[in-house]
Every structure is written in structure tokens, then in C-alpha cells.
C-alpha positions as CSV (number, residue, x, y, z in Angstrom):
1,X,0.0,0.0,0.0
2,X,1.2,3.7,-0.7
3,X,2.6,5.8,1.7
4,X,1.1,9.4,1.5
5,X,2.6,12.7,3.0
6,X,-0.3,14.7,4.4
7,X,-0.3,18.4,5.4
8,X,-2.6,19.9,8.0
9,X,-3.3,23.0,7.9
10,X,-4.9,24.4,11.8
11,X,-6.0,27.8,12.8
12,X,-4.7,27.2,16.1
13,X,-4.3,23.7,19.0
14,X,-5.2,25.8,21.7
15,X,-7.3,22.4,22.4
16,X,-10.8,22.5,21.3
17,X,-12.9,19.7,19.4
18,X,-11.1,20.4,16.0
19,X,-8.0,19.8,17.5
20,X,-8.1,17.1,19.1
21,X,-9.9,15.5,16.0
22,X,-6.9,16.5,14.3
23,X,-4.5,14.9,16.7
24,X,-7.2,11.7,16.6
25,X,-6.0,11.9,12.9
26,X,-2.3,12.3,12.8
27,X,-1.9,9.3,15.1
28,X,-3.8,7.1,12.7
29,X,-1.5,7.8,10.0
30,X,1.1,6.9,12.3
31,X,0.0,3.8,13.1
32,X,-1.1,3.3,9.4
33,X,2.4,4.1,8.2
34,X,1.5,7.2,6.3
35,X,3.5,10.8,7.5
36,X,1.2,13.7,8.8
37,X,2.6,17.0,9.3
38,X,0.6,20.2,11.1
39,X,1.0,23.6,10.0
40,X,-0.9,26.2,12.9
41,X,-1.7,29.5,12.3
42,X,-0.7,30.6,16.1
43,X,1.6,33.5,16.4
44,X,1.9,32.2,20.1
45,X,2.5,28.0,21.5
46,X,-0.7,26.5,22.3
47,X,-0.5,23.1,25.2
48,X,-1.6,20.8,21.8
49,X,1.8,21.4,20.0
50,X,3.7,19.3,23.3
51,X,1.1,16.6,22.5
52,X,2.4,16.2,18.2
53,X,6.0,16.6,19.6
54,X,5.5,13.4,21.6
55,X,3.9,11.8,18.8
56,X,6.9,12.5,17.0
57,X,4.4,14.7,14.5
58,X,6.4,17.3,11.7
59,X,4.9,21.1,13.8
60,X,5.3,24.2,10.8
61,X,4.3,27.7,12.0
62,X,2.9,30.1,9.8
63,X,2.1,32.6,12.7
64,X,-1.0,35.5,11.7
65,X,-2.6,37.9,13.6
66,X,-4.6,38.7,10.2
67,X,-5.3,37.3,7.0
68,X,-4.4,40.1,5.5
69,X,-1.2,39.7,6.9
70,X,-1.3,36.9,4.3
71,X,-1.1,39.1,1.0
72,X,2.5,40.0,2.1
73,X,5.6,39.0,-0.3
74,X,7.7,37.5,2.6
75,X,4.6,35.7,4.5
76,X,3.4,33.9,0.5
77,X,7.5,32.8,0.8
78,X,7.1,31.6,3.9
79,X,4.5,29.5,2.8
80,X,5.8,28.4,-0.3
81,X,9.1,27.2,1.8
82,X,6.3,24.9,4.2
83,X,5.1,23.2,1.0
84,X,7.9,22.6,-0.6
85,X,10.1,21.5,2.4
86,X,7.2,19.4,3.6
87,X,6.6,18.0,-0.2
88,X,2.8,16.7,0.3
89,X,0.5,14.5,-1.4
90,X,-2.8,16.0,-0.4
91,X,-3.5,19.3,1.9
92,X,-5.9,19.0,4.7
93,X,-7.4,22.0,6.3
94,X,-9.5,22.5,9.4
95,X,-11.1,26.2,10.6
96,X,-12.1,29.1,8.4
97,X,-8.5,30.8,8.6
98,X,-6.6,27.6,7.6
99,X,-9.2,27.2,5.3
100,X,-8.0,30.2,3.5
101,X,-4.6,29.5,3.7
102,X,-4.7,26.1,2.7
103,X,-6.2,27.6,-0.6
104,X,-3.2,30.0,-1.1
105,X,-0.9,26.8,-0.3
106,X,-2.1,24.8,-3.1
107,X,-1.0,27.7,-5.8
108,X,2.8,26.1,-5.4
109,X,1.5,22.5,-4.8
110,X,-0.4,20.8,-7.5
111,X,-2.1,18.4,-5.0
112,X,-5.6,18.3,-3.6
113,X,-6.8,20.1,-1.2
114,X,-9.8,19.0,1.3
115,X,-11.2,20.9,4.2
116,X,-13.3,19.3,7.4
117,X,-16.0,21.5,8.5
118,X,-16.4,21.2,12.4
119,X,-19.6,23.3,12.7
120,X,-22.6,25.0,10.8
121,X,-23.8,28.6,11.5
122,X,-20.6,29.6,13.6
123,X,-17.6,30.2,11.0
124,X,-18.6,30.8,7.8
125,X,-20.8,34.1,8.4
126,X,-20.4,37.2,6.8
127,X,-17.4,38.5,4.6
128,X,-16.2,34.7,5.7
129,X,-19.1,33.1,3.4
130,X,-17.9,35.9,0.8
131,X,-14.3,35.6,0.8
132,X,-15.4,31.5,0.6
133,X,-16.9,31.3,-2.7
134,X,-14.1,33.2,-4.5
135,X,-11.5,30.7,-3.1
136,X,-14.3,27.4,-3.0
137,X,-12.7,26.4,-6.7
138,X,-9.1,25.7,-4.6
139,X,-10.6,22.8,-3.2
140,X,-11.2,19.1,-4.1
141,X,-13.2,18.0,-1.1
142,X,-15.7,18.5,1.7
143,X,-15.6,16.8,5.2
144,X,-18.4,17.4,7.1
145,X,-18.7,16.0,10.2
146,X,-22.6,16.3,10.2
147,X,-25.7,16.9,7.9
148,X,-26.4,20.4,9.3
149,X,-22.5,21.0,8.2
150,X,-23.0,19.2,4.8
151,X,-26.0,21.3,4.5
152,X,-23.9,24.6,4.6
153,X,-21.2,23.7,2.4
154,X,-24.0,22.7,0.0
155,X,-25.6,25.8,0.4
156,X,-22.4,27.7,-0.2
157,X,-21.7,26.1,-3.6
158,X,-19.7,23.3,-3.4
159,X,-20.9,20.7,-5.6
160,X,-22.9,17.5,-4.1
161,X,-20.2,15.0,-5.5
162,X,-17.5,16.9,-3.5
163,X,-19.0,16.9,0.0
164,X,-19.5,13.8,2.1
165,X,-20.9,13.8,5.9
166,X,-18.5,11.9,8.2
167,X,-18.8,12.0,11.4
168,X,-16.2,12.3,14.1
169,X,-14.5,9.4,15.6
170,X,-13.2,8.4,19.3
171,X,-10.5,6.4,20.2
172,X,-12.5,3.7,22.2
173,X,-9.5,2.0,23.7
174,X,-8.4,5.6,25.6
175,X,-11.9,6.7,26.4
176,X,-13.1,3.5,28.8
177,X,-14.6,2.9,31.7
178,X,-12.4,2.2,34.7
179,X,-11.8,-0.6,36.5
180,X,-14.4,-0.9,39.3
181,X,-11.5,-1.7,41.9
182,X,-10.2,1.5,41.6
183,X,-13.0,3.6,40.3
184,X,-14.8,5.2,43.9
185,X,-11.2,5.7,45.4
186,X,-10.7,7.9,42.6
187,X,-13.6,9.3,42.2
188,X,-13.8,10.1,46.2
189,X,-10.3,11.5,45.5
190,X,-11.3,14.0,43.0
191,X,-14.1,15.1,45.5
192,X,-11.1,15.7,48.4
193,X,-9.0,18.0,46.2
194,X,-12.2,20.0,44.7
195,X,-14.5,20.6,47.2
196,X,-14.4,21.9,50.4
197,X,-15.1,19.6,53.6
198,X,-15.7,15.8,53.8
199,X,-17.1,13.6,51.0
200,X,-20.4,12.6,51.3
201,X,-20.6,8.8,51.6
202,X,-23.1,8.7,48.8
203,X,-22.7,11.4,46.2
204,X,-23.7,11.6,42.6
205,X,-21.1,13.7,40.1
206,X,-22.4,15.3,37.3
207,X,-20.0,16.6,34.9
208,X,-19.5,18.9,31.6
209,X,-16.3,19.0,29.7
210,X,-15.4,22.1,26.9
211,X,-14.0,25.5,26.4
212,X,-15.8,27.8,28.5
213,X,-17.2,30.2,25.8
214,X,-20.7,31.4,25.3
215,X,-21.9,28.7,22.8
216,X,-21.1,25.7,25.1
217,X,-23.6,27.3,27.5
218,X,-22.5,26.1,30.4
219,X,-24.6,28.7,32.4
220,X,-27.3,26.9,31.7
221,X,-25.4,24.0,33.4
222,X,-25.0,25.7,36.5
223,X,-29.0,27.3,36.6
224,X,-29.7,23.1,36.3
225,X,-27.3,22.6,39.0
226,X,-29.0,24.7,41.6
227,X,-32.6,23.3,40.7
228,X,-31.4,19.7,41.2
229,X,-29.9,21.0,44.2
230,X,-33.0,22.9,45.6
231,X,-34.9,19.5,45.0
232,X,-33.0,17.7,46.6
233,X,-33.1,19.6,49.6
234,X,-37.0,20.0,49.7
235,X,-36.9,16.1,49.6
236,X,-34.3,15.8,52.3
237,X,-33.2,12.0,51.1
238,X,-30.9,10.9,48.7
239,X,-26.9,10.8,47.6
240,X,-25.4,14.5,47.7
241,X,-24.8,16.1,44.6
242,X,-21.7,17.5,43.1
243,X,-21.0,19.1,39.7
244,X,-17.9,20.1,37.7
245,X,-17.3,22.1,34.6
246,X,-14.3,20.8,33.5
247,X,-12.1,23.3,31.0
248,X,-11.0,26.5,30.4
249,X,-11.9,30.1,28.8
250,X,-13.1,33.4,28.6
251,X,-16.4,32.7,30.1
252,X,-14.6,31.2,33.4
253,X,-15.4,34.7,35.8
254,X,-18.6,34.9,34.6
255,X,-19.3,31.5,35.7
256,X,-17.7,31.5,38.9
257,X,-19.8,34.3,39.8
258,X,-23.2,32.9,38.6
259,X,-22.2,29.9,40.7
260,X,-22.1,32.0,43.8
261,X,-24.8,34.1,43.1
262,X,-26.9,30.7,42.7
263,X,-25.7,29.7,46.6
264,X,-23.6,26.7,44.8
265,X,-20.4,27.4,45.1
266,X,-19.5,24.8,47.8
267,X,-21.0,22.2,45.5
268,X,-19.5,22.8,42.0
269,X,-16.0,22.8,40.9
270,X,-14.3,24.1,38.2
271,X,-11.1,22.0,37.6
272,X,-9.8,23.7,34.4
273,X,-7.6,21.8,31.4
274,X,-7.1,18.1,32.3
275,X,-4.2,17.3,29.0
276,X,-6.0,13.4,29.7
277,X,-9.8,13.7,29.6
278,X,-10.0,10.3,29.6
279,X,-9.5,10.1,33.4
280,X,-11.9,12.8,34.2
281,X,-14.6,11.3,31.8
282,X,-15.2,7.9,34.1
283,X,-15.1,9.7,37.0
284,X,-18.9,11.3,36.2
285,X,-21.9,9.4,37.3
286,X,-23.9,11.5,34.3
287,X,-22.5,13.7,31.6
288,X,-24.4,16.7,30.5
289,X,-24.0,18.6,26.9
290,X,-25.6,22.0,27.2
291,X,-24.3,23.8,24.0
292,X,-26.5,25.7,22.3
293,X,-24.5,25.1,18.5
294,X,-22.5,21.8,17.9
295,X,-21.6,19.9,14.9
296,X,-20.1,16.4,16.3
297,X,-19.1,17.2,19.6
298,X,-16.0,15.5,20.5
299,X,-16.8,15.3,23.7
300,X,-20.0,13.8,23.5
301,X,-18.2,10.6,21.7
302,X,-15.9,10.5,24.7
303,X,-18.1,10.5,27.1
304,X,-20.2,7.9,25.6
305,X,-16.7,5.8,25.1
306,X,-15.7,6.1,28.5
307,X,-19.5,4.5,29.4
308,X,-21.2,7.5,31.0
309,X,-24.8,8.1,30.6
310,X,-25.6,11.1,28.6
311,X,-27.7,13.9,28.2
312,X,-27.5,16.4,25.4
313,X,-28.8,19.4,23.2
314,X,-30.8,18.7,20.4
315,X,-28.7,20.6,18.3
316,X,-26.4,20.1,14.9
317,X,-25.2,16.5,14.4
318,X,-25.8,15.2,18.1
319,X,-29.1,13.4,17.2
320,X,-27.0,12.1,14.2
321,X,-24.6,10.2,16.7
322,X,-26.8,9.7,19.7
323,X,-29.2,7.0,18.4
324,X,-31.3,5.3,21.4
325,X,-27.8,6.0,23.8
326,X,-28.7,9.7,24.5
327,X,-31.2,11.6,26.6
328,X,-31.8,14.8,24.3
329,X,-33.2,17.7,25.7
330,X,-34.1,20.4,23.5
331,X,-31.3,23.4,23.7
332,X,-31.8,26.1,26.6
333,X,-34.5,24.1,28.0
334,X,-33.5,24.1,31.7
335,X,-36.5,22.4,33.0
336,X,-36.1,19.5,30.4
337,X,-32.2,19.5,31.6
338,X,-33.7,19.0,35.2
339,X,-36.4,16.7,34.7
340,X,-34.0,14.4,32.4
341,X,-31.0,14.9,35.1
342,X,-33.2,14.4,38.1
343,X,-35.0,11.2,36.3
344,X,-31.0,9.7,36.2
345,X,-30.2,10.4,39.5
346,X,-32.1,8.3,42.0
347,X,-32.0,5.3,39.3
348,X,-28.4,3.7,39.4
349,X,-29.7,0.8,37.6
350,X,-30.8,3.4,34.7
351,X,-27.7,5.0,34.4
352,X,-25.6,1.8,34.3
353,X,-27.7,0.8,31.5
354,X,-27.3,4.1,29.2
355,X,-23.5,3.9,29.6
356,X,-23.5,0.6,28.6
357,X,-25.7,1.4,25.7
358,X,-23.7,4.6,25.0
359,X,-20.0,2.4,24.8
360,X,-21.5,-0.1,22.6
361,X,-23.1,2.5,20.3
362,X,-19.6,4.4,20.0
363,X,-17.4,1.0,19.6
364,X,-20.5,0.0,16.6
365,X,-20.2,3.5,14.9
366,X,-17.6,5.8,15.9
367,X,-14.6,3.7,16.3
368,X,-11.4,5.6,15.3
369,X,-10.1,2.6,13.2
370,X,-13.5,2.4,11.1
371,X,-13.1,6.2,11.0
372,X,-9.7,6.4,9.7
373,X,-10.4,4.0,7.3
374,X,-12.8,5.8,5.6
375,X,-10.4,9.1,5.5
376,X,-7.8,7.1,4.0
377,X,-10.3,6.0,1.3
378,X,-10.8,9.6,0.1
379,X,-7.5,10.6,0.7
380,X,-6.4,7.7,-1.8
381,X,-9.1,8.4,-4.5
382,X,-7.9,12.2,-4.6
383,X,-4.4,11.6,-4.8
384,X,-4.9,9.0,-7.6
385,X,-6.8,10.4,-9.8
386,X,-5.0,13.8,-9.5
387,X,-1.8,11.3,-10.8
């Protein structure tokens, strides 16, 4: 089988979905004995770039603060120098600006060039839709990791033969459930270092993962919180509850406040970047999704993987992935996030049950080998018929 050199191009690996789809990606090449090399678009060193050093990854930086900085002789060199020291078969780009910049990339490589589209309605507004269609003819290929994000591209021009929906992927051996010897001294252990006083002997952790921006809505999160907790109390029985929003972002002050101001302070936590998710995942006895926009949320897949039930948004390709695994709740419906919450919490044998359901519905469709077999398949149909 072929060897192929392929060339990401990132707007940044400051370490959001995109990324770590990306990183997903360059470690099945790897392992598939193809060479992947990332280009980011960050004038500054973002915590992903460590992560491709130790997988022994090729890292290029073409560092902008603008695109227009892009139009500059020295900055089209600079670029022209990446290609042709890198020497790819195929470009592959992932965000709006590395979008664009793939496009001026392939001027001095006459290879193909695909894009993944991570999201509908969130990047491609605007002069971005514009400045789009005038470079759309650069590119061979659409990724789009749901039919809402198919749907755009579609809409945008791109021909129907030249956009396929595929969703993301999980690495199903990384995102598990944990042993049961070891899993309520751990989870007991991450109640000790974020919350004050003694651990409840019977507690239930509820847990969000993401960056903490506006769209992620994790203020909705904490409103749910302090209903579930204002139940609970009326009822007086019942295992304590604790939440955590795991991540990090601008919305972080905000969020601390609205914690406070809700009297819950003492019962959430806010544990910031964990660089291994997958031992914070196993840790939740339910996971929530409160975003208000999505296309395949990573996290989502990983928290399914790691066997935690699940409740989510109705929104972009979550229904797509979900299937029977999922408790969807229509977006910024607090009381549906309660009532589905609250239904999971005094039922262990429920919740059991779903993150079963939601492992074996991951490992059946989302597996990263099935995955990164199908990528390969394009990747080898484009390169062969451009030889």
C-alpha cells in the first residue's frame, strides 16, 4: 500500500474539538504508516503542540494575527518554503482561517486540497461566506462532520459530489470505563481535592467538559445545577450532589460568579484543562452537553466511550450520533435538563444501562479505526486520480 505525506493545515491547537480531531487523525496515519505534518496559524504556542511533539508529529508555524497579513511578499515565501520542504500529497485543512490558507498553499503544490468543516452557523458568516466562494474552486473536497455541516457547504456552492458527511470518531481504547477496583477511590479522590469539607458517603457527580465560551452554555449548566440542588433539599433524602465544569476560557469569571450568586459554590467545581480527559470522563456518574450550536461534539463521543450516561442538546449532528444512547433535551430548556437529570439520578440501575448502551453504540459506529479508514479511502481516490 502507498505511503502518503499529508499536510494539515490548523488555525490554532489551543485544544478544542477540532484539535483534538486532528490529533485523533495524525496518530492514525502513524500507526497506518502514512506521514502527517501540522502547519498552525498561532503566532503564540498553544498546550496541543507538546502533544504532536511526543507523537513525533512534523509542527510548521505560519504565525498570523490577520489574513491580510497573508497578501504579504515574505509571508506567500514563507509558505511556499512549508510546502515545498514538507513536499505533500494531499492538503488538509480545518477552521475558516486555515481554510484560507490552505487555498493559497495549493498555488505552489499541484495536490488536492480538502477541508473538514467542524460546525454549521458559527464560521462561515459574513465576509467569511464571501471571501469562501471566490477561493471554494481551490478545493477538491468537503468533510463534514454532520448533515447540518454538509447542508452549509451545500448551500455555499460546493458541488454535491464533493462533500460527504463523516462524522467524528473516538478512540474507544483511551476513552473507557475504569476498573471498578479503583473507580470510587478515585472518584472520592477527586471530590477531596475540589471541594471543600468531607465527601459525602453517597454522592452523585455530574460533569460537563469544553472550552468555556458562550456557545457551550454552560450557564445553563449551573442554573440546572442549583434546581437539582433545591430539590434535593425540599426532599431531604438521597446521595449529595456535586458538579464540575471541567475546561478553560473566557467565560470562566462569569461562571464562577453565577455559581455563587446561585448559593452553589460549595458544591460545584471548576477544575480547568485536564491534558487526559479520559480520566476525568469515568469519574462522572452523568455527563451533560448544554451547547447551544455543535456539529459532532468530541466530547460527546468521549463520554459515551468512556460508558457515562448522557444527556445532550438537540442541536447540529448530536441526534445524528446519539441513536437510542442519549437523553436529548431540547437546547436552553433548563427544566427539560432538570427533569432528564433528576430522572437519572435516583436510578443507578438506569444509568448503568445508558452507559453501557452509549460504549456499545460508540465502539459500533464511531470507532477511530472504522473512522480512519474511511479518510484514507478519500485521501487515496484524490491523490490517484489527480496522478
Amino acid at each position: 500500500m502507498d505511503s502518503y505525506r499529508i499536510l494539515f493545515f490548523i488555525s490554532s491547537l489551543r485544544g478544542g474539538g477540532a484539535e483534538n480531531h486532528l490529533i485523533n487523525l495524525c496518530r492514525y496515519l502513524k500507526a497506518s504508516s502514512h506521514l502527517p505534518a501540522v502547519c498552525t496559524l498561532s503566532p503564540a504556542e498553544d498546550r496541543l503542540e507538546n502533544v504532536l511533539r511526543t507523537d513525533d508529529v512534523a509542527l510548521f508555524r505560519f504565525p498570523l494575527t490577520s489574513l491580510k497579513e497573508l497578501a504579504m511578499p515574505k509571508n506567500l515565501l514563507a509558505l511556499r518554503g512549508i510546502v515545498k520542504l514538507f513536499h505533500p500529497d494531499l492538503i488538509h485543512a480545518h477552521l475558516y482561517h486555515a481554510e484560507v490558507v490552505s487555498a493559497f498553499a495549493s498555488l505552489s503544490a499541484r495536490v488536492p486540497v480538502i477541508a473538514t468543516r467542524h460546525s454549521a452557523g458559527l464560521e462561515f458568516l459574513g465576509r467569511r461566506r464571501w471571501l469562501m466562494k471566490i477561493i471554494q474552486p481551490r478545493f477538491d473536497f468537503i468533510i463534514a462532520v454532520s448533515t447540518e455541516t454538509a447542508t452549509e457547504a451545500l448551500d455555499m456552492g460546493f458541488p454535491a459530489g464533493q462533500v460527504m458527511t463523516l462524522p467524528n470518531a473516538v478512540d474507544t481504547e483511551r476513552f473507557c470505563p475504569i476498573d471498578a477496583s479503583i473507580h470510587e477511590e478515585r472518584r472520592r479522590s477527586f471530590l477531596q481535592k475540589n471541594f471543600p469539607g468531607p465527601v459525602p458517603s453517597s454522592f452523585v457527580l455530574i460533569g460537563t467538559v469544553g472550552g468555556l465560551k458562550p456557545v457551550k452554555n454552560f450557564t445553563l449548566f449551573i442554573r440546572m445545577a442549583a434546581r437539582l440542588i433545591e430539590q434535593r433539599s425540599n426532599l431531604g433524602a438521597g446521595p449529595a450532589l456535586r458538579f464540575a465544569v471541567v475546561g478553560e476560557g473566557s467565560e470562566q469569571e462569569k461562571l464562577f460568579d453565577l455559581a455563587r450568586v446561585c448559593g452553589i459554590d460549595t458544591c460545584i467545581a471548576f477544575p480547568g484543562y485536564y491534558e487526559r480527559p479520559e480520566e476525568v470522563y469515568n469519574l462522572f456518574d452523568i455527563f451533560i452537553l448544554p451547547s447551544m450550536r455543535e456539529g459532532v461534539p468530541m466530547v460527546l463521543l468521549e463520554a459515551m466511550s468512556s460508558g457515562v450516561p448522557c444527556i445532550a442538546s438537540d442541536v447540529g449532528g448530536v441526534g445524528e450520533v446519539a441513536g437510542d444512547a442519549v437523553v436529548l433535551v431540547e437546547s436552553g430548556d433548563v427544566n427539560g435538563f432538570v427533569e432528564a437529570a433528576g430522572s437519572l439520578v435516583d436510578n443507578e440501575d438506569r444509568r448503568s444501562g445508558l452507559g453501557r448502551d452509549s460504549r456499545a453504540h460508540v465502539r459500533a459506529h464511531f470507532d477511530l479505526d472504522l473512522w480512519g479508514r474511511k479518510l484514507l479511502q478519500i485521501y487515496r481516490s484524490l491523490i490517484q486520480e489527480r496522478n
